[in-house]
C-alpha positions in Angstrom: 0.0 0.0 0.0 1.6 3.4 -1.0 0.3 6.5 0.8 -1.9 8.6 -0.5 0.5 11.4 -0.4 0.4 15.4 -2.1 3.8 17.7 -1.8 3.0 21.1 -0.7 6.0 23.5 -0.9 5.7 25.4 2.4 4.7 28.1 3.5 2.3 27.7 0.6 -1.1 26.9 1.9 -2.9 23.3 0.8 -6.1 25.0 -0.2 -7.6 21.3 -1.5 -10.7 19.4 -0.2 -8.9 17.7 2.2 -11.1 18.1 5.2 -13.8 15.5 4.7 -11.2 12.3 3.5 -8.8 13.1 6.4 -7.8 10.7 8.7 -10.8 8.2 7.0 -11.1 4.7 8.0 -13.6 2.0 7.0 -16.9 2.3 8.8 -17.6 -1.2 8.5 -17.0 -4.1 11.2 -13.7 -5.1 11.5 -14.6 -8.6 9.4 -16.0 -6.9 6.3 -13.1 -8.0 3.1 -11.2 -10.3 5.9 -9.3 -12.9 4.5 -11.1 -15.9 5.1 -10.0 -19.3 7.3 -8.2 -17.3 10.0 -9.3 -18.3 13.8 -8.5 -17.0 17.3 -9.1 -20.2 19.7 -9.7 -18.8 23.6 -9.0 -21.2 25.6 -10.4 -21.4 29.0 -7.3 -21.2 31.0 -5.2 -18.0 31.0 -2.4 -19.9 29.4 -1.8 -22.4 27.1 -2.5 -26.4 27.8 0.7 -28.0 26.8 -1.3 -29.8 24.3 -3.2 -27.5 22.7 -1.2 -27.3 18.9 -2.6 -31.2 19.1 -5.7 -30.2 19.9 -5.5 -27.5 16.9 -3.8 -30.0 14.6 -6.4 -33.5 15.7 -9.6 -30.9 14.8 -8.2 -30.4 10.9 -6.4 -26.7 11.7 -2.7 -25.1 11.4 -1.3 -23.1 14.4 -0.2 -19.4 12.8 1.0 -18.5 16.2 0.6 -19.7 19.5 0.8 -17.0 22.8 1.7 -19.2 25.8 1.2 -16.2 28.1 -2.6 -15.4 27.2 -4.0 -18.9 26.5 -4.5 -18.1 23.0 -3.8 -19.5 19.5 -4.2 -17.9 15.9 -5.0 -20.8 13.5 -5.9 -21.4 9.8 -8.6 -24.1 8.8 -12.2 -24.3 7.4 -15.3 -23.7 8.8 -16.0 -27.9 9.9 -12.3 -26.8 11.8 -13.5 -23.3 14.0 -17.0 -25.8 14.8 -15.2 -28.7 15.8 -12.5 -26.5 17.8 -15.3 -24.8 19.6 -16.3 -28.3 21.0 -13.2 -28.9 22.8 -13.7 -29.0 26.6 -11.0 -26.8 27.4 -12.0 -24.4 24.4 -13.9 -20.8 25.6 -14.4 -19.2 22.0 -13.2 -19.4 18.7 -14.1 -16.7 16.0 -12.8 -15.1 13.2 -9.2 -13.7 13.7 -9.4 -10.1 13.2 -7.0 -7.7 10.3 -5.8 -4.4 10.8 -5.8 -2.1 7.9 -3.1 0.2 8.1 -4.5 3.8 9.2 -5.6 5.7 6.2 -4.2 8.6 7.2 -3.6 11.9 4.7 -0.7 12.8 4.5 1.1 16.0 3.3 5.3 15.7 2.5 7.2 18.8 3.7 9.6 19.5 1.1 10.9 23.2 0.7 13.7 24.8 3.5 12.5 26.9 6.4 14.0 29.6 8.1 14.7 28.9 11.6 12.1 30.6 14.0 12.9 32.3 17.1 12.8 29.8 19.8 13.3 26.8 18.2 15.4 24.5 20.2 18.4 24.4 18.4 18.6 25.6 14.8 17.8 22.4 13.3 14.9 22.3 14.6 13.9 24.0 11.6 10.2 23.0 11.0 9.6 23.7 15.0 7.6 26.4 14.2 4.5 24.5 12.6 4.5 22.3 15.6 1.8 24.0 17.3 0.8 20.8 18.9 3.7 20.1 20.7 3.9 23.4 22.3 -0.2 22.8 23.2 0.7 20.0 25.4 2.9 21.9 27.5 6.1 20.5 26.6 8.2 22.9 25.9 7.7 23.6 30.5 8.9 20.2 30.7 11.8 20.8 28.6 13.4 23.5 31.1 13.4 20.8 33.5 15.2 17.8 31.8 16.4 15.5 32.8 13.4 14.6 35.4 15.0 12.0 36.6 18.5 10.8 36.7 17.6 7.1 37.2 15.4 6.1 34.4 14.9 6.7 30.7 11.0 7.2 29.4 10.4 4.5 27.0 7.6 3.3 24.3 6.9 0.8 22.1 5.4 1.9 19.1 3.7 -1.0 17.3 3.0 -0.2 13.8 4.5 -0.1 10.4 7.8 0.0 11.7 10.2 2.5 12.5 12.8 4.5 10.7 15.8 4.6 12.6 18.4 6.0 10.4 16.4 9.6 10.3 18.0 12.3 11.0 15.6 13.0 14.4 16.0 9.1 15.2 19.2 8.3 15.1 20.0 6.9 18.6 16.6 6.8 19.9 15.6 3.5 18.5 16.4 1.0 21.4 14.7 -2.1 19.7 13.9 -3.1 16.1 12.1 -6.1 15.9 9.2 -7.5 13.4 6.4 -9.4 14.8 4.8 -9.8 11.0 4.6 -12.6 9.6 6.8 -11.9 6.6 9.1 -10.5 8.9 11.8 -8.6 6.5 13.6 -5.5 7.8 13.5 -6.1 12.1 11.3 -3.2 13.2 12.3 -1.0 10.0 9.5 0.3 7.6 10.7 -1.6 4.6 8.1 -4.6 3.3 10.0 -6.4 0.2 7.4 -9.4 0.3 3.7 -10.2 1.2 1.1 -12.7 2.1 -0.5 -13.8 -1.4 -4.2 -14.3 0.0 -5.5 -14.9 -3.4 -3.0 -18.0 -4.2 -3.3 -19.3 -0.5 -6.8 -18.3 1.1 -5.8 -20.0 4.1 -2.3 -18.6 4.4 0.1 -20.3 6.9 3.7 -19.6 7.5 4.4 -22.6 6.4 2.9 -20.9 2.6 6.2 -19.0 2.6 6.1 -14.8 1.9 6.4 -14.1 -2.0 8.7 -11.6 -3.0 7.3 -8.0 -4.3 8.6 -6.6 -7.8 9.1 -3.5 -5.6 10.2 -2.2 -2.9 7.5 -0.7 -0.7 8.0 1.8 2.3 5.2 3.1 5.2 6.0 6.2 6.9 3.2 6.3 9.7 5.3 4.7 12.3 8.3 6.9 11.7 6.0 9.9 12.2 4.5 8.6 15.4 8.0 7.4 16.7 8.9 11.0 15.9 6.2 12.6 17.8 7.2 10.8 20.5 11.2 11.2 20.5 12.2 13.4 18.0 15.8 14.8 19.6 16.6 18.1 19.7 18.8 19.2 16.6 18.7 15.8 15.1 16.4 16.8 11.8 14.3 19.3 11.5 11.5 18.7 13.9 11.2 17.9 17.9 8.8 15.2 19.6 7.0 15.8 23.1 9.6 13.6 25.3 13.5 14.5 23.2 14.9 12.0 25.7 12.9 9.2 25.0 14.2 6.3 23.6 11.6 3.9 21.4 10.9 -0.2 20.7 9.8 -0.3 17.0 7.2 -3.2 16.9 6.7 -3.8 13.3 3.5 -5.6 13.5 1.7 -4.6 9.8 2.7 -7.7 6.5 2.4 -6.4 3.2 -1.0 -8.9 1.5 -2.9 -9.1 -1.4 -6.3 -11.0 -1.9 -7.4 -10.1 -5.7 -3.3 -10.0 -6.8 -3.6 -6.7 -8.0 -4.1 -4.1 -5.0 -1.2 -4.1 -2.1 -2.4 -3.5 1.4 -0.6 -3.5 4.3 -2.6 -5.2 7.2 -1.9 -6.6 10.7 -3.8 -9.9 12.2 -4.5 -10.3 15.8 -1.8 -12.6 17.1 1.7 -10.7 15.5 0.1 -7.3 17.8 -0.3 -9.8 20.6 3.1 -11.2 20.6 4.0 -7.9 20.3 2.3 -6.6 23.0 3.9 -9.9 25.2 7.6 -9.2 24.0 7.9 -5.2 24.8 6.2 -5.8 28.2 8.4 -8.1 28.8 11.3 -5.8 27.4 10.8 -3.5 30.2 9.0 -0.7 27.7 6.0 0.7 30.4 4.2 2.4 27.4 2.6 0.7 24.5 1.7 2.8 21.8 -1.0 1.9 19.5 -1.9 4.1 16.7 -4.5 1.3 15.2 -7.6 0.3 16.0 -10.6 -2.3 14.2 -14.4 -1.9 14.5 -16.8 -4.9 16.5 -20.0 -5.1 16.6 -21.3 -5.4 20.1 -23.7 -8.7 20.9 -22.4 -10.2 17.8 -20.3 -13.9 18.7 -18.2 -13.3 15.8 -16.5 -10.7 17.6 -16.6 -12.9 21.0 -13.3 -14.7 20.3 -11.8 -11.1 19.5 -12.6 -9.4 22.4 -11.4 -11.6 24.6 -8.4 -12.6 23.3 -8.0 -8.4 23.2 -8.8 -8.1 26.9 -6.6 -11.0 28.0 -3.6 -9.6 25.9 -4.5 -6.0 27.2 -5.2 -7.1 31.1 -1.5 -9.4 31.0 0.2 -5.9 29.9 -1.5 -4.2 32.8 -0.4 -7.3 35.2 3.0 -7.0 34.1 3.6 -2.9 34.0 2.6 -1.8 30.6 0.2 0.8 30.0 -1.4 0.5 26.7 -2.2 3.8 24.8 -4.4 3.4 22.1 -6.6 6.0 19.3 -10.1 6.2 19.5 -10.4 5.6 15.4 -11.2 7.9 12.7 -15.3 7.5 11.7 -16.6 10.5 14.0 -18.8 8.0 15.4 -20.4 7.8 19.1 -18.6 4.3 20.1 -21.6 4.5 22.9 -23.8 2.4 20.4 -23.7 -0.8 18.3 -19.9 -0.9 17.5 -16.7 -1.1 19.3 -13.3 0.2 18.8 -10.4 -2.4 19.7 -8.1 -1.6 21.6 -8.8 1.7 22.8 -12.3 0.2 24.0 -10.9 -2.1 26.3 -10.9 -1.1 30.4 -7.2 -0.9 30.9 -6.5 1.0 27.6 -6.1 4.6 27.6 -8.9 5.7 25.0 -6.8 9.0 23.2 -9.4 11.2 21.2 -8.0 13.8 18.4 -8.4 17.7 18.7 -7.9 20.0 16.3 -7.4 24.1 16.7 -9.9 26.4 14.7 -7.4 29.6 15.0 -3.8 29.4 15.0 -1.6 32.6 16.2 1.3 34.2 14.9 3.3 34.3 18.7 6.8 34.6 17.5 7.9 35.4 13.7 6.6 32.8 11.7 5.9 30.5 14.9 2.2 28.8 14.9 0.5 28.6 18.4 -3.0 27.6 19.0 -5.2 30.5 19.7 -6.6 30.4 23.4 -9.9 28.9 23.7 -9.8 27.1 19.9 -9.8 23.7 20.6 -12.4 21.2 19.0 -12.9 17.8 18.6 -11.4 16.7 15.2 -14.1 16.3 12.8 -12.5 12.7 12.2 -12.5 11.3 15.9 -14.5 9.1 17.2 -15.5 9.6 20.5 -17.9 8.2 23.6 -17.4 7.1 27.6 -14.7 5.0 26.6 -12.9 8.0 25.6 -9.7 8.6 28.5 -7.9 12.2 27.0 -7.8 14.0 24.5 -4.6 15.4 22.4 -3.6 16.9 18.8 -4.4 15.3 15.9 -4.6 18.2 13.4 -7.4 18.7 10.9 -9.0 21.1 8.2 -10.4 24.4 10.6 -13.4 25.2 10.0 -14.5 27.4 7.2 -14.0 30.4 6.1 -10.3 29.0 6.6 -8.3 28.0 4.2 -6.8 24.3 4.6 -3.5 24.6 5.1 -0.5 22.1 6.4 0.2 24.2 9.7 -3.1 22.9 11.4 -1.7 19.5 10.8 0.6 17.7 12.7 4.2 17.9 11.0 6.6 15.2 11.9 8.5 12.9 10.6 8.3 10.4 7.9 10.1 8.4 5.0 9.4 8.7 1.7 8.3 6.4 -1.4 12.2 5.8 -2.3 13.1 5.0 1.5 14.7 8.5 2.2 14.3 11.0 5.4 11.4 13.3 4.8 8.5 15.3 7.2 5.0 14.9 6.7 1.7 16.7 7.9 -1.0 14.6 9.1 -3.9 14.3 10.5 -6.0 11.3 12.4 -6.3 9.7 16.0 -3.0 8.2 15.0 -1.4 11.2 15.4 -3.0 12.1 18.6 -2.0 8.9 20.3 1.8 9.6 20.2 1.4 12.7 22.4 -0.2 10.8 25.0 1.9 8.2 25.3 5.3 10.2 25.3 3.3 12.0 29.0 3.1 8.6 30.3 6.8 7.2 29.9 7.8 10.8 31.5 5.4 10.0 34.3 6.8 6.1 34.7 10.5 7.5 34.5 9.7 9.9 37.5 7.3 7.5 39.3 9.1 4.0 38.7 7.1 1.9 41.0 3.9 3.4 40.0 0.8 0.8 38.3 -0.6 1.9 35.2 -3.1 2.6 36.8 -1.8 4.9 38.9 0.0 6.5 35.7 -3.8 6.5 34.0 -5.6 8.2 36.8 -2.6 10.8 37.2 -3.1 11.4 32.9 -6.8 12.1 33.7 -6.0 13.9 36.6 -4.1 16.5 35.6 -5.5 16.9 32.2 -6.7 20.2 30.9 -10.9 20.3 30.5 -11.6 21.8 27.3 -14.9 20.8 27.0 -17.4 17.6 26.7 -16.0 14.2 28.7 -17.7 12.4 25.6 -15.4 13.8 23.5 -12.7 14.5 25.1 -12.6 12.2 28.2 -11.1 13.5 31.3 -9.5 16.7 29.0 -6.5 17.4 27.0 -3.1 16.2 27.9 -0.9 18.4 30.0 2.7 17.3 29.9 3.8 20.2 32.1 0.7 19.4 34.7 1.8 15.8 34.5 5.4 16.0 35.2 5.5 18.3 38.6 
């Protein structure tokens, strides 16, 4: 899947109908155009039996990945297979395993040279100036004060596309690089060079092998949420929230096809679960997860799903990991018939996207969001399960013209695999913000829960306005961090 990407040279504003296919994502339940023959079997105990790959194997089905930890198993078969599977006495659901579609995001490339505004970190930091989000959170107070602590480092494991850790604002942050994928080319780094052929092998196992693209194919959303997260001072040409953070690239997305014309890039249930299992057990006390699938609630083909997510999500919790997740991209009430998995789950914090309707001019050339001009995205979903609210960007309303400064600028990598910045827009890039908070408040509060670090995020969270849309308020690094 290749971006869907325009080049603006900048200042110049994007004056293009951008605002209403922003940040889209399907509306439709998580198993509309799944590949078919995929299973999650929850079994009743919270870890695996020692026999269970027998068990999988003696009812006609193929293990895809087995997670000791949470007593569950991704499998391929046929139908007679998930029936007879669902018999077995130590069995508690089987359903269809669930894929991921890659956030369609919009995305913008930043491609012309900036002058360096007045109070940019260091004069690098070039594009700091559109970063109007970044200075909204408060972290620029939290800056002043590094380090917080001189005893741990604020860490995050970013599970997505991968990671690019050879840009300019990366290099050195990436601590980990590892693909959980199934065609696991690359470690943790954004490059795909094969796929999963769902049209030649319906019921892809590993065991089908990965076939080789005629191309070389490159994903930048996980570079630009790394980057919002730890983008070093004077490194490239923008800064993330937390400078000192240091990141886990989880590439958890596989290049597939299921017509063999159109590439997608997709992630099934059980490669985010392991990864979710190996960077808690690497240490990382943030999980950040700018993905999400719809459910339909009171429908037993989601059964399986759910709790395979809430086992995965509650072991995290257990073992010091708090999961930040976006609240999707449909500007739907998630208070209804469907879902939104994971930020829907109790131990996940639920991250909602706001956008500003006036930006101010507060040094030259430096964008600030104008007091009192925060709205909810006209993308984000929202609802009770909604935790906090932070950036995402988006088209102001009109008569404004829509232009890349009320996006969120960051970084990314290109179609040919070089160093580049993006504006974007979506939950996605909300997420990021929130999660950098948290691994400040972990590295200052070591022997805190998650749940300690969730009620302090609420806590001392800025109200802007409704708790449906915005949960407990907008995230305060500065509040956070005292």
């Amino acid at each position: 899947m290749k971006p869907r990407v325009g080049v603006v040279t900048l200042p110049v504003a994007l004056a293009v109908a951008l605002c209403s296919t922003a940040a889209t994502a399907a509306t439709k339940p998580a198993t509309a155009n799944q590949p078919k023959g995929r299973f999650l079997v929850v079994f009743k105990a919270d870890t695996l039996p020692s026999d269970a790959t027998q068990r999988v194997v003696k009812c006609g089905g193929t293990v895809a990945r087995a997670l000791q930890q949470i007593g569950v198993v991704s499998a391929t078969g046929n139908a007679a297979f998930a029936k007879t599977i669902a018999k077995d006495a130590k069995v508690l659901s089987v359903g269809p395993e669930q894929m991921f579609a890659a956030p369609d995001v919009q995305a913008i490339e930043v491609t012309a040279d900036a002058a360096v505004p007045e109070g940019s970190p260091l004069p690098a930091d070039s594009l700091y100036y559109y970063q109007w989000d970044i200075r909204r959170v408060g972290a620029p107070a939290v800056w002043a004060r590094l380090p917080l602590t001189s005893t741990a480092t604020p860490r995050v494991a970013v599970l997505d596309v991968g990671v690019m850790d050879t840009h300019p604002d990366l290099v050195g942050q990436v601590d980990t690089s590892v693909a959980t994928s199934y065609c696991a080319t690359g470690a943790g780094y954004p490059v795909y060079t094969t796929y999963i052929d769902l049209l030649t092998y319906p019921n892809w196992t590993p065991s089908d092998g990965c076939t080789a693209l005629p191309f070389t194919d490159y994903e930048w959303h996980g570079t630009h949420v790394a980057g919002t997260i730890a983008a070093k001072f004077g490194g490239g040409r923008v800064v993330g929230v937390a400078p000192d953070a240091k990141i886990g690239a989880y590439k958890v997305f596989d290049a597939y096809t299921v017509d063999g014309i159109h590439l997608k890039v997709g992630a099934f249930d059980g490669p985010i679960f392991d990864a979710i299992i190996q960077a808690t057990t690497a240490g990382y006390r943030v999980i950040s997860m700018s993905l999400g699938s719809y459910g339909v609630r009171n429908d037993k083909d989601y059964n399986a799903s759910w709790l395979a997510w809430d086992r995965v999500a509650k072991w995290a919790n257990r073992n010091g990991a708090l999961i930040v997740a976006s609240a999707g991209n449909t500007s739907v009430s998630l208070n209804g018939t469907l879902f939104h998995i994971p930020s829907d789950l109790p131990t996940v914090v639920s991250t909602s996207a706001t956008a500003t309707s006036q930006l101010q001019v507060d040094a030259p050339g430096v964008y600030d969001a104008a007091p009192g001009s925060d709205y909810l995205a006209s993308y984000s979903s929202y609802g009770a399960a909604v935790d906090i609210a932070a950036p995402g960007g988006d088209c102001p309303p009109p008569p404004l013209a829509c232009a890349i400064q009320y996006y969120i600028v960051n970084d990314g990598i290109n179609a040919a695999g070089g160093a580049t910045y993006y504006g974007a827009a979506g939950t996605s890039m909300a997420t990021p913000h929130v999660s950098a908070v948290a691994a400040w408040v972990f590295a200052m509060h070591p022997d805190w829960t998650p749940g300690d670090v969730r009620s302090w995020l609420n806590t001392t969270a800025e109200v802007i306005g409704s708790r449906q849309q915005f949960g407990h308020g907008l995230v305060n690094a500065d509040a956070a961090t005292q």
